[in-house]
N, C-alpha and C positions, 0 to 999 in steps of 0.2 A: 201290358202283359195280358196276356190273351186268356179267358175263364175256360177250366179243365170240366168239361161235362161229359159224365157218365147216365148210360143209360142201364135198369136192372129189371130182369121180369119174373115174378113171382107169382104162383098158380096158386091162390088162397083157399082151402076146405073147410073155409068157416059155415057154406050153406050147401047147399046141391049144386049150385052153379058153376064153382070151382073155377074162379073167372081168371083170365091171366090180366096182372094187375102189374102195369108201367110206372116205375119208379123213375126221377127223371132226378139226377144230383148235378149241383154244379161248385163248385169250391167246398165239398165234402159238405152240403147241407141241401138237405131235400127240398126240391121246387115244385115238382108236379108229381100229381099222383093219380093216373088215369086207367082207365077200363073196370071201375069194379060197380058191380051192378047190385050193391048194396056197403052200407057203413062199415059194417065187419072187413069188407076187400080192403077197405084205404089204409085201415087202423094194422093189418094184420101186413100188408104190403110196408108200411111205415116202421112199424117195430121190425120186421125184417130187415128189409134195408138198414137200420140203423143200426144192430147186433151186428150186418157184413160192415159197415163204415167203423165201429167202435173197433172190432177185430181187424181191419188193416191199418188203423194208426196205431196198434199196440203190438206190430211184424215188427222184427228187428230188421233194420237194413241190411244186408248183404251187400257188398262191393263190385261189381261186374270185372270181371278180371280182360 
C-alpha cells in the first residue's frame, strides 16, 4: 500500500519574519517541518498542522453519490 503524503504551508506571526513554514504529513503524522527561521516557526507550524489533522479525523464521512 502506497503512503498518503500531504503537504501544508503555514505563514507563522510569532516574529517579524512571518516565515512560510512546510509542514510535510505522511500517514496523518508529521515528518518534516521546514522553512522556519526560528523555534517559534516549527512549534507554531506543528500545533497548526495538528488542530487541521485532529479536525479532519473528527469530519463525518459523507458518501459520494
Amino acid at each position: 500500500m502506497k503512503a498518503m503524503t500531504e503537504e501544508h504551508v503555514f505563514q507563522c506571526t510569532g516574529c517579524e519574519s512571518e516565515c512560510d513554514v512546510h509542514v510535510r504529513v505522511q500517514d496523518g503524522k508529521i515528518v518534516t517541518v521546514e522553512g522556519n527561521d526560528c523555534p517559534t516557526g516549527a512549534s507554531y507550524a506543528t500545533s497548526q498542522c495538528k488542530m487541521l489533522l485532529n479536525s479532519k479525523d473528527n469530519q463525518i464521512k459523507q458518501p459520494r453519490c
